[in-house]
C-alpha positions in Angstrom: 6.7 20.0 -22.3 5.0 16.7 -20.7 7.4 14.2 -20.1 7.4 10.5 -18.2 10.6 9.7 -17.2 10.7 5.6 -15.9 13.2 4.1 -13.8 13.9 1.0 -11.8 14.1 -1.4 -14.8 16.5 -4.2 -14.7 17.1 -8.0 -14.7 15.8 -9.9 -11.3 15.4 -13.6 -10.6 12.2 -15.5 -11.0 10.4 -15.5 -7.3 12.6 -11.9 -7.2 11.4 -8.0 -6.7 11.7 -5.0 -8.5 10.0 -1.3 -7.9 9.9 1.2 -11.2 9.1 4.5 -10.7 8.1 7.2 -13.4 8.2 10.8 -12.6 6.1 12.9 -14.4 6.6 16.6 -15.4 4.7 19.4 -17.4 1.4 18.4 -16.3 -0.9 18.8 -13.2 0.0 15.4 -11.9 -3.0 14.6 -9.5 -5.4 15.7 -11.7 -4.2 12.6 -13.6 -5.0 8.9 -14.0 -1.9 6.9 -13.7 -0.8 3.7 -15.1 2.1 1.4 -15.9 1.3 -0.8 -19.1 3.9 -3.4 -20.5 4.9 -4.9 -23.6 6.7 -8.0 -24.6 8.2 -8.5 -27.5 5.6 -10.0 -30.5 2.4 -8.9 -28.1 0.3 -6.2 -27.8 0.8 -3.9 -24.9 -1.4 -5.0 -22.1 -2.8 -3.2 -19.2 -0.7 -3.4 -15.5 -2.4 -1.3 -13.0 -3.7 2.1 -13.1 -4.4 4.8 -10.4 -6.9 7.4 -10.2 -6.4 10.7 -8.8 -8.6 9.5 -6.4 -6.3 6.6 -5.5 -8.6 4.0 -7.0 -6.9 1.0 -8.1 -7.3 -1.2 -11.1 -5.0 -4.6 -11.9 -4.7 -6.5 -15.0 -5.5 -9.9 -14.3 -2.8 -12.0 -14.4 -1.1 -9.5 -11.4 -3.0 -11.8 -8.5 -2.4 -9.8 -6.1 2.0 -9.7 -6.7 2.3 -6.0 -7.9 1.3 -3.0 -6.3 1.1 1.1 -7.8 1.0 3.9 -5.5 1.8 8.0 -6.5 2.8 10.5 -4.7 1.1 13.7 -5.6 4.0 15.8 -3.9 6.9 14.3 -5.8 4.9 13.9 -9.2 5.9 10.3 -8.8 4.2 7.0 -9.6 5.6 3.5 -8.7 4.6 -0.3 -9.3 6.3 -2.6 -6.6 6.3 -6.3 -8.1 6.8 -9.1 -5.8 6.9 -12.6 -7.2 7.9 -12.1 -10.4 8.0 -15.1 -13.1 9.5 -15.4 -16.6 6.4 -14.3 -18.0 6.9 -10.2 -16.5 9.6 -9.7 -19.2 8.6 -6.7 -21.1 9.1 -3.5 -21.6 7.2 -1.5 -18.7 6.0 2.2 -19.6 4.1 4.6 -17.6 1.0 6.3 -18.9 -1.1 9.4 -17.7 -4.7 10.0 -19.0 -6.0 13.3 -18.7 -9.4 13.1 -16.1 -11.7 14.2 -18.7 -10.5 14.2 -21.9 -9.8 11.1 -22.6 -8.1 11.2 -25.7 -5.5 13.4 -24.0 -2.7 10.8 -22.8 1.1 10.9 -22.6 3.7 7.6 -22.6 7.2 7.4 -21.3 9.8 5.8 -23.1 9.5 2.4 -21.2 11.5 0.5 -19.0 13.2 -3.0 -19.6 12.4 -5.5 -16.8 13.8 -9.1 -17.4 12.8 -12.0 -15.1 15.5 -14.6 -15.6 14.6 -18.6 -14.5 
């Protein structure tokens, strides 16, 4: 049984921090693709950062260089630390795994709430 388990959610000041972590289970972890996506309420979800098993790094745009994702292979864990945050970051924040090759093959967690107060 694959599951995504996200943590760290919570309700941070604009200009504030805040690190979510997922751990992941059932699956060969770093074989994996890694990724946080978020979704506010009356949008479409929308593309955070993703990881490669590699360790490539991919941001969605309007990140500018505030957050940051990282795994660890050894702890099945994968992490965004978000620096700067504005109004704007409140969503739900879920973690995503994509299987290396078949891309079709992808498992969500049950999300996270993060709430950036002004």
């Amino acid at each position: 049984q694959v599951q995504l388990v996200e943590s760290g959610g919570g309700l941070v000041q604009s200009g504030g921090s805040l690190r979510v972590s997922c751990e992941v289970s059932g699956i060969r972890f770093s074989m994996y693709a890694m990724g946080w996506y978020r979704q506010a309420p009356g949008t479409q979800r929308e593309l955070v950062a993703t990881i490669s098993s590699g360790g490539n790094v991919n941001y969605g745009d309007f990140v500018k260089g505030r957050f940051t994702i990282s795994r660890d292979n050894a702890k099945n864990m994968v992490y965004l630390q978000m620096n700067s945050l504005k109004p704007e970051d409140t969503a739900v924040y879920y973690c995503n795994a994509k299987h290396p090759l078949i891309t079709s093959i992808t498992y969500w967690g049950q999300g996270t709430q993060v709430t950036v107060s002004s």
